[in-house]
C-alpha positions in Angstrom: 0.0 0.0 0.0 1.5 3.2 -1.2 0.6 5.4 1.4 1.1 9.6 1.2 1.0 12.5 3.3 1.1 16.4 3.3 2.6 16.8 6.4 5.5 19.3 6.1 8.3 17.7 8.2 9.3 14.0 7.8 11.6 14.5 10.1 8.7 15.1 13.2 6.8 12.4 11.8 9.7 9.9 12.0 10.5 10.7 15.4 6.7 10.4 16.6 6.7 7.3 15.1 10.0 6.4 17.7 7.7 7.8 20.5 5.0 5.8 19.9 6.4 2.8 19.4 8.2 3.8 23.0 4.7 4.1 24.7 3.9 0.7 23.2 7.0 -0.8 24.6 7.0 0.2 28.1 3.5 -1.2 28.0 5.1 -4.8 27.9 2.5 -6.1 26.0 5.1 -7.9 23.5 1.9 -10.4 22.8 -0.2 -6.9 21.7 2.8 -6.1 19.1 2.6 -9.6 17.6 -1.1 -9.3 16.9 -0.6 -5.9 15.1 2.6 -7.1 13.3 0.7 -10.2 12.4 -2.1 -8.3 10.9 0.0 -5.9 9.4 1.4 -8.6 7.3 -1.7 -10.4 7.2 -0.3 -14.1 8.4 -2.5 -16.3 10.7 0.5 -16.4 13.1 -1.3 -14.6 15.8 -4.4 -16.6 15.0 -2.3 -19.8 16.7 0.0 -18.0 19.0 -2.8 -16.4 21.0 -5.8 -19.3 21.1 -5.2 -21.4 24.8 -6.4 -24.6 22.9 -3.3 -24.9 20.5 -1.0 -27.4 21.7 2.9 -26.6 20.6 6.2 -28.7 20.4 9.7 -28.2 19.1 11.0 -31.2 16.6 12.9 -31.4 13.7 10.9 -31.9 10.8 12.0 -33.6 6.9 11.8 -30.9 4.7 10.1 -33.0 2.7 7.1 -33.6 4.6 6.4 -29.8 4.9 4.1 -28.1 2.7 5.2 -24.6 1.7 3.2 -21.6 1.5 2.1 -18.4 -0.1 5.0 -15.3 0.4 4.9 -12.9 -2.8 3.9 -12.9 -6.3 7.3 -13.7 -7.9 7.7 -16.0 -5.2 4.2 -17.7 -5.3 4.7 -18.0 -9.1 7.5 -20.6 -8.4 7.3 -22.3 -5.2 3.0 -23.2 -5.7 2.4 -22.6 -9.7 5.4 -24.2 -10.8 6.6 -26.4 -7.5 3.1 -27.1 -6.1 3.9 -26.3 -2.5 6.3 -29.1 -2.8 10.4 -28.5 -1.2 11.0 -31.3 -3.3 10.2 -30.4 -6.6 11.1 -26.4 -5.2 14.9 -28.2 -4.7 15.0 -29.4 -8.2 13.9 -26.5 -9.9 16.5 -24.5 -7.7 19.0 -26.9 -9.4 18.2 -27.1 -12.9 16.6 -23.7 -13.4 19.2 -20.6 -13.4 16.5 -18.4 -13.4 14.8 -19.8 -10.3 18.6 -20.0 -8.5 19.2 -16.7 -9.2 15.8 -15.8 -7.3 16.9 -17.5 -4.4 20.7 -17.0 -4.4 21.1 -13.9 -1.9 18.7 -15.9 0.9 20.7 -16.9 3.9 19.9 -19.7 6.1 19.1 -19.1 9.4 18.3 -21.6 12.0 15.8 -20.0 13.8 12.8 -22.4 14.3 10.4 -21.8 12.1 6.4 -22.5 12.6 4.4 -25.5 11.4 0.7 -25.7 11.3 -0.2 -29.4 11.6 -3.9 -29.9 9.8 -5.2 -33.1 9.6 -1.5 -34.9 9.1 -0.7 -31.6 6.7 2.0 -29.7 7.9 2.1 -26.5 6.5 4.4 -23.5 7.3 2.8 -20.7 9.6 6.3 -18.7 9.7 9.4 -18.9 8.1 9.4 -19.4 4.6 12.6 -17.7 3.5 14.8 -19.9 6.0 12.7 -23.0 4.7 13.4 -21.8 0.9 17.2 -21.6 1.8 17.3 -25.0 3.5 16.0 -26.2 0.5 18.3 -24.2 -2.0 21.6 -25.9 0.7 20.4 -29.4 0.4 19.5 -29.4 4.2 17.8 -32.7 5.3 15.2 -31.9 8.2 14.5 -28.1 9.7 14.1 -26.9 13.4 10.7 -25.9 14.1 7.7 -25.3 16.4 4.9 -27.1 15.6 1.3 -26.7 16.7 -1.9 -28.9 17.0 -5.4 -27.6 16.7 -8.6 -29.3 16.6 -11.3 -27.4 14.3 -9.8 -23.6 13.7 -8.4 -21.3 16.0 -10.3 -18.4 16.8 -8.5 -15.5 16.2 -8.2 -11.9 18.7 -9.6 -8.9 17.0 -7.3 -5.4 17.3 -9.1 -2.6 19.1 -8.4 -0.3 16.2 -10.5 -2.3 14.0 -13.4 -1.7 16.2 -12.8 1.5 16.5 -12.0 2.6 12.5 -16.1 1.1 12.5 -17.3 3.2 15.1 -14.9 6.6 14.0 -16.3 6.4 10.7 -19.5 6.7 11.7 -19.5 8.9 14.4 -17.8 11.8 11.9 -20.6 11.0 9.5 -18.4 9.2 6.6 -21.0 6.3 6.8 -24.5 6.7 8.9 -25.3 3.5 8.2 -26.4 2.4 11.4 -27.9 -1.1 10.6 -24.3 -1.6 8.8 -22.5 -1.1 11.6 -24.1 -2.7 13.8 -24.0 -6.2 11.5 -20.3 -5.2 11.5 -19.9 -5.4 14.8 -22.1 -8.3 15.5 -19.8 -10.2 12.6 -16.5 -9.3 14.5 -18.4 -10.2 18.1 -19.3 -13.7 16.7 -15.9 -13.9 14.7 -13.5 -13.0 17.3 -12.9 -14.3 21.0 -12.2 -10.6 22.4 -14.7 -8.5 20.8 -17.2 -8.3 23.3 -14.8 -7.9 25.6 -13.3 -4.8 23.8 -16.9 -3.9 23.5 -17.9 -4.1 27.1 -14.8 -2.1 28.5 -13.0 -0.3 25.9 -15.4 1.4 24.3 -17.6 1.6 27.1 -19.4 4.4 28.3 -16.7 6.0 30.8 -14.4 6.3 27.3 -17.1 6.3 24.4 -19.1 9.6 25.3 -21.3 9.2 22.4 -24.6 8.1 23.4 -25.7 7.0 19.4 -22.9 4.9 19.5 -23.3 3.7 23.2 -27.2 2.5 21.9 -25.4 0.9 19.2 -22.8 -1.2 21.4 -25.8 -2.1 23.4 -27.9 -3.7 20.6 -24.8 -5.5 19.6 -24.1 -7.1 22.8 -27.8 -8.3 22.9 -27.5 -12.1 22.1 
């Protein structure tokens, strides 16, 4: 997302950016970052990381049993259109292609577990894709790695901002659609495990001094 601004100084905005993320950190909430950074880059690692019912355990896993995963579009056009998710046929290609080595040449292995979602005997990766890809490229056997079990689907934790950007837009009139937000909110309630939660003290009535959007919460929260 090519994002643009008309603010006059850089400079200002670069070092609010250093005191915010200073606020953050002497929060401690180190698990709070993760969600963010997780959405930002729109992986399901938080998804698994934050859910009490996923079970984890470090092994080494073969390569080979590991199903890779989605990471950019000239990336995606090699390892699942042309290797089919497959290290295996990803290792050959890397060998016989000089157009796919060069791709991965400059990667660097790192051995630094990656993560492993285990589905129904399918273990795909979570996290860690370029340390997989260059395990691959250097003929590495097995890979260190965390590994979690799940039954059904984890439930993921819903950032406060994304309530909020729902409720902002409507209380500065860019959308009075009041029976839309209120299914918007009554999808994230039902869709993620801290919504009602967020609902109930965040934007409660003590912060949230808008009584149209107080009504609001409280039709939402009515099962």
């Amino acid at each position: 997302m090519n994002l643009m601004t008309n603010f006059p100084d850089q400079k200002y905005l670069q070092e609010l950016i250093v005191h915010l993320r200073k606020k953050q950190d002497q929060n401690g909430e180190y698990l709070e970052e993760l969600l963010m950074r997780s959405g930002a880059a729109l992986n399901w690692v938080s998804d698994y990381v934050l859910d009490p019912g996923a079970q984890w355990i470090r092994q080494k896993l073969p390569i080979d049993e590991v199903i890779l995963t989605g990471t950019n579009r000239e990336w995606n056009e090699i390892i699942i259109d042309q290797a089919e998710r497959s290290p295996y046929k990803l290792r050959s290609l890397i060998r016989n292609n000089l157009t796919v080595a060069e791709l991965f040449r400059d990667l660097r292995f790192d051995p630094t577990p990656i993560l492993v979602r285990d589905e129904n005997g399918e273990r795909r990766v979570l996290d860690g894709m370029h340390r997989i890809v260059a395990a691959i490229r250097d003929g590495h056997d097995n890979i260190d790695a965390f590994m979690v079990r799940f039954q059904g689907s984890p439930k993921p934790v819903c950032e406060s901002h994304v309530i909020y950007d729902l409720l902002r837009a409507y209380e500065r009139g860019i959308n009075r659609d009041r029976d839309g937000l209120i299914s918007a909110l009554r999808f994230l309630r039902g869709s993620f495990t801290n919504v009602e939660e967020l609902l109930r003290q965040r934007f409660d009535s003590s912060l949230l001094r808008n009584s149209d959007l107080q009504a609001i919460i409280t039709v939402v929260l009515q099962d």
